[in-house]
C-alpha positions as CSV (number, residue, x, y, z in Angstrom):
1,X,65.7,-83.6,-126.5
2,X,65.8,-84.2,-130.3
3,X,65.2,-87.4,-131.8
4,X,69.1,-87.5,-132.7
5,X,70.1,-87.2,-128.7
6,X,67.7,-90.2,-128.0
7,X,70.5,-92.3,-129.5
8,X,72.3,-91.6,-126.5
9,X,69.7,-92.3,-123.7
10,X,70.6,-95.0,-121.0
11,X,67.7,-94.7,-118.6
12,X,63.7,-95.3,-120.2
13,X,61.0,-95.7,-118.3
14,X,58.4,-97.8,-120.5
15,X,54.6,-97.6,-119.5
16,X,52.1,-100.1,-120.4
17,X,48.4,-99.8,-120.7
18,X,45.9,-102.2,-119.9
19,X,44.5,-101.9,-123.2
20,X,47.7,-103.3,-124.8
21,X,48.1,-106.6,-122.5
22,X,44.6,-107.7,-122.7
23,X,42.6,-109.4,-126.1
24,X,39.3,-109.0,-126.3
25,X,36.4,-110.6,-124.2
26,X,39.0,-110.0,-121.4
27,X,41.9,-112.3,-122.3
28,X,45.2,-112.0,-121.1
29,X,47.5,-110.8,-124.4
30,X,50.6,-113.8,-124.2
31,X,51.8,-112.8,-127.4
32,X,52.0,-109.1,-126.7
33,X,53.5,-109.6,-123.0
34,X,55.9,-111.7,-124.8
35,X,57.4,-109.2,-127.0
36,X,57.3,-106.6,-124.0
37,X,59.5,-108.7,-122.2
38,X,61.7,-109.7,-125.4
39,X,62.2,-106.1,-126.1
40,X,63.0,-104.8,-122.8
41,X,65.3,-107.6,-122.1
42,X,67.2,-106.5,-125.1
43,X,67.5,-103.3,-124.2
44,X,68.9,-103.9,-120.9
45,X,71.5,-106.4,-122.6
46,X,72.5,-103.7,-125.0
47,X,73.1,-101.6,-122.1
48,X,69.9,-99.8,-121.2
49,X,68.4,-99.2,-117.8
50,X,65.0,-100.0,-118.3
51,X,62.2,-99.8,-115.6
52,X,58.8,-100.8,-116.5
53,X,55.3,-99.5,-115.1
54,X,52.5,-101.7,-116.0
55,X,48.6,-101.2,-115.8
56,X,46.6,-104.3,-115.7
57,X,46.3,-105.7,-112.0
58,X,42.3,-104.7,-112.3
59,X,42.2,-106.2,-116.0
60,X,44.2,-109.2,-115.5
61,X,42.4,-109.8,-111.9
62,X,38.9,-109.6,-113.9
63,X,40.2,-111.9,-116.5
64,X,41.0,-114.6,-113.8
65,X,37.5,-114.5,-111.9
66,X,35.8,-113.7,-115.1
67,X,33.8,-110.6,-114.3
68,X,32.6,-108.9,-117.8
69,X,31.5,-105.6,-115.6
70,X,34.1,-103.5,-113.9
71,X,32.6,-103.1,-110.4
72,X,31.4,-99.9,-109.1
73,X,32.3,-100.5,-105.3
74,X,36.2,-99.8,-104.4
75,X,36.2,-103.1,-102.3
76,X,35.3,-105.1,-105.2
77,X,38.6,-103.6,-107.2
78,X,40.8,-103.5,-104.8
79,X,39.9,-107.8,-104.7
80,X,40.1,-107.9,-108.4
81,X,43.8,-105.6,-108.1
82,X,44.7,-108.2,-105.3
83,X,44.4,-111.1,-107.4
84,X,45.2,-109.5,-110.7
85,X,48.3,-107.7,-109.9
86,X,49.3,-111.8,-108.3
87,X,48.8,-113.0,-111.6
88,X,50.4,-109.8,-113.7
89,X,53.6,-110.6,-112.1
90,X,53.5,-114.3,-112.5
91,X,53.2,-114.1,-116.2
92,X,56.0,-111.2,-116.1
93,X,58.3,-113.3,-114.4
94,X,57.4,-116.3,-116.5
95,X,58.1,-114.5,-119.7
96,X,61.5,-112.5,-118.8
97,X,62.8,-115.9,-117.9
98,X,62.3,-117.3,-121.2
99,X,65.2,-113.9,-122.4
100,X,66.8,-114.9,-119.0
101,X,66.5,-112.2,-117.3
102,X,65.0,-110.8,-113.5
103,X,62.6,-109.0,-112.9
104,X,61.4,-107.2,-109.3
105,X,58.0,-106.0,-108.3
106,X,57.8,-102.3,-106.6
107,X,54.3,-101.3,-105.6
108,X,53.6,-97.7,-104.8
109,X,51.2,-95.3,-103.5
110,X,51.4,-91.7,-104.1
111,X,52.1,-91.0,-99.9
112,X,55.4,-92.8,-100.6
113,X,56.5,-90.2,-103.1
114,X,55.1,-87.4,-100.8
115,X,57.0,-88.0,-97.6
116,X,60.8,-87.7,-98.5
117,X,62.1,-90.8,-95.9
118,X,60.0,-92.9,-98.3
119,X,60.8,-91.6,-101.8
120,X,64.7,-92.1,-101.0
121,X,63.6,-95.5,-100.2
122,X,61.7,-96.0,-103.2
123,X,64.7,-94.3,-105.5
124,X,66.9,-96.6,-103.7
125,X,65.0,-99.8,-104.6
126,X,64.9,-98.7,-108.1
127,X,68.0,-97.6,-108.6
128,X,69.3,-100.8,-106.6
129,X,67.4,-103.2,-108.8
130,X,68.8,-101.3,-112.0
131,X,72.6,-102.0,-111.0
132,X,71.9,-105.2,-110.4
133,X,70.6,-105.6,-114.0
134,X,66.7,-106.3,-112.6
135,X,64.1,-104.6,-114.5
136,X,62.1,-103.1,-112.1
137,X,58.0,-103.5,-112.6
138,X,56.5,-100.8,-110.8
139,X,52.6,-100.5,-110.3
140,X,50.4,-98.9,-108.4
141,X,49.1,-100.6,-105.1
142,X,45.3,-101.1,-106.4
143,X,44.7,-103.4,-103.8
144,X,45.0,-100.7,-100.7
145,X,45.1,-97.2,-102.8
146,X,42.1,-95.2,-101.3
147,X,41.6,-91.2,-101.3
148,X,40.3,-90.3,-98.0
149,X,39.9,-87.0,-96.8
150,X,43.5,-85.6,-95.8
151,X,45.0,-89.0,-97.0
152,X,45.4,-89.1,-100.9
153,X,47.2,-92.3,-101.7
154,X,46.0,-92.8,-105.4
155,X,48.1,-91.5,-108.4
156,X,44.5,-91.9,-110.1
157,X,46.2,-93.3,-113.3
158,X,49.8,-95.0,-114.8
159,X,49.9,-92.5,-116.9
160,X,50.7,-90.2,-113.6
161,X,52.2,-92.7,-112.0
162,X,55.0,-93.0,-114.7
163,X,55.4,-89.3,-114.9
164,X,56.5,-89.4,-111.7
165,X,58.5,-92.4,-111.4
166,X,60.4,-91.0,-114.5
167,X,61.0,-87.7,-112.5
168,X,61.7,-89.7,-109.2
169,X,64.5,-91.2,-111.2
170,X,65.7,-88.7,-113.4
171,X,65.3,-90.8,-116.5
172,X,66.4,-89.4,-119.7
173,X,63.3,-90.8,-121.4
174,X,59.7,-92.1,-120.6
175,X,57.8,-93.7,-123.5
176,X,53.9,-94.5,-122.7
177,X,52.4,-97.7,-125.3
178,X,48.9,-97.2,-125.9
179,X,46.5,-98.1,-128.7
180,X,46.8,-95.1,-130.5
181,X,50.0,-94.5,-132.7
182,X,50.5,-91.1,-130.6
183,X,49.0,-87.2,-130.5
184,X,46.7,-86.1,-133.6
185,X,45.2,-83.1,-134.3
186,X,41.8,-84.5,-134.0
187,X,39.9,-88.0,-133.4
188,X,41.8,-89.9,-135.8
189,X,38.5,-92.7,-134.9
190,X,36.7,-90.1,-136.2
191,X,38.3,-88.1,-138.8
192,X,39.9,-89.5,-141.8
193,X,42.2,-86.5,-142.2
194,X,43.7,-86.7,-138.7
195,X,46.9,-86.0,-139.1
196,X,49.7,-87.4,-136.4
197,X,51.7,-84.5,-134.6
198,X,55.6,-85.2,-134.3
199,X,56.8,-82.9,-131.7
200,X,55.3,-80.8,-128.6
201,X,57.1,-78.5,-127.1
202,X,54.4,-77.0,-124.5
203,X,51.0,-78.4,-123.5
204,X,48.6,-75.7,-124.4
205,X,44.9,-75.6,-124.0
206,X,44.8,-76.2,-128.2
207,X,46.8,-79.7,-127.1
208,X,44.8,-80.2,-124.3
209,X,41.4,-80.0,-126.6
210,X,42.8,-82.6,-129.2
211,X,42.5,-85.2,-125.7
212,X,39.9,-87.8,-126.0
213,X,38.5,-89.9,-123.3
214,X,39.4,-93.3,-122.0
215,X,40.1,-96.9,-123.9
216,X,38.0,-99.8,-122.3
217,X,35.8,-100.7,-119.7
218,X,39.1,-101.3,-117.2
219,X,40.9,-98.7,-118.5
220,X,41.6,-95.7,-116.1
221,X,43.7,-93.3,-118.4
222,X,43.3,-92.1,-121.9
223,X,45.2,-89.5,-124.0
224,X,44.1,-86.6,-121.5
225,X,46.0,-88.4,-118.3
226,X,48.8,-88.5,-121.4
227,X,49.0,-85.1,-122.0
228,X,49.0,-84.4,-118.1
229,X,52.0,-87.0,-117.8
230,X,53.8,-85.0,-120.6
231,X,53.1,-81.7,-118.8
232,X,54.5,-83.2,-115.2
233,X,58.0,-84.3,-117.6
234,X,58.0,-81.0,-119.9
235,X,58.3,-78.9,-115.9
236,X,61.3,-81.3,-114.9
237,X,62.9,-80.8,-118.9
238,X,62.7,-84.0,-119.5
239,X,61.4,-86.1,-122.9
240,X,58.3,-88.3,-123.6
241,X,57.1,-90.4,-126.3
242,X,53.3,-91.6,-126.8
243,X,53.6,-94.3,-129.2
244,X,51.5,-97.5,-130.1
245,X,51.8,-100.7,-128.4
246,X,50.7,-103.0,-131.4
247,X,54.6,-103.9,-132.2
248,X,56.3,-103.3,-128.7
249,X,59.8,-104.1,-131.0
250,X,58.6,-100.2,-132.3
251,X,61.3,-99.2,-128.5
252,X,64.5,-100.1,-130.8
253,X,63.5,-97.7,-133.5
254,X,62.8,-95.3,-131.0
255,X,66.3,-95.3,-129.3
256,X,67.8,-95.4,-132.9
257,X,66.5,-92.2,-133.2
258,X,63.9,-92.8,-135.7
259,X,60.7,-91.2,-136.2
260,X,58.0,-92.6,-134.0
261,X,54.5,-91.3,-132.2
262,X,54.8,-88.1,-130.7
263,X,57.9,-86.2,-129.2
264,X,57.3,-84.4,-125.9
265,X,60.6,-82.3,-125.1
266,X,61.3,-78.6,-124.9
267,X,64.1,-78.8,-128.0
């Protein structure tokens, strides 16, 4: 898909990263979920299915009980998920109201997308939630997602997770917010001369070696679980954007067909 066909898209999937709803000193970002739900609420009054998967539950949970250290036993983040993801959905709720406009919560582990009785009920929910003109806010289930042996239930990361839901959906585009603007050719932390790729067609080992590793402390993904998630949409032909969060208004130049981030598509 070229940048002039994403002026005719009607179904984007929107993932956010933890990094880009939390402040610093592990603060909740008002402002920033704010515009997220200003801009996807305009989008789906202009006529836009949007479905949005949001990171956070651990972030925002940690937040809330004010732990500075994210916990090395699973029991401990699965509490923190329980009561973060709670409070994520609140605030979501709280701000789409203000643009008047529903929201629903779908929770998934990666089983449900395994066994096919279960992903046509999870496509159904979706799809049903989008016809009714609810934005869908789809996460992970933290609180009970464990990988046992013969019994994976974790997607591992949103980046995945969105991947798939974009697949499971057949959306015409998914567009991961992140703190970086999108794909360079090196560190751009680290080299002044980093120079910001436009498109990818393929994900090559030579892409795969520009990945770095993960944002903050209850991060899970970084620009390699990116790549991965553009290499799940690239198999299924369809397009991907990796684009900054900072200015989540950045989603009406992007359907306008404008230059921004990095274009994953096969044309």
């Amino acid at each position: 898909m070229s940048r002039e066909k994403l002026k005719s898209l009607k179904r984007i999937v929107i993932k956010i990263g933890t990094n880009s709803i939390m402040r610093p000193g592990q603060q909740v970002d008002f402002r920033k979920l704010d515009r997220i739900a200003f801009v996807c609420s305009s989008l789906q009054q202009e006529g836009y299915e949007v479905i949005l998967v949001s990171s956070g539950a651990v972030g925002v949970g940690a937040a809330m009980l004010k732990v500075s250290d994210y916990p090395k036993e699973i029991s401990e983040q699965q509490a923190l998920a329980s009561v973060g993801q709670g409070a994520l959905m609140n605030l979501y709720s709280r701000f789409f109201r203000a643009y008047q406009q529903f929201v629903g919560q779908i929770l998934i582990t990666r089983d449900v997308v395994d066994f096919p009785s279960s992903k046509y009920n999870c496509q159904t929910a979706i799809n049903t939630l989008l016809k009714k003109g609810i934005i869908p806010i789809i996460n992970e289930n933290d609180a009970i997602s464990v990988d046992e042996m013969n019994h994976q239930t974790k997607f591992g990361d949103n980046d995945t997770l969105s991947a798939i839901v974009a697949r499971l959906i057949e959306a015409d585009l998914l567009v991961i917010m992140s703190d970086v603007d999108g794909l360079y050719d090196k560190n751009p932390k680290l080299h002044s001369d980093a120079e910001l790729l436009d498109h990818i067609s393929a994900i090559t080992p030579e892409v795969l070696a520009m990945a770095g590793g993960s944002g903050s402390t209850f991060a899970t993904g970084g620009m390699e679980t990116k790549l991965r998630a553009a290499e799940l949409i690239l198999a299924n032909q369809q397009a991907m954007i990796i684009t900054s969060a900072a200015d989540p208004t950045v989603l009406f130049d992007i359907v306008a067909g404008e230059k921004v981030g990095t274009l994953f598509s096969q044309v």
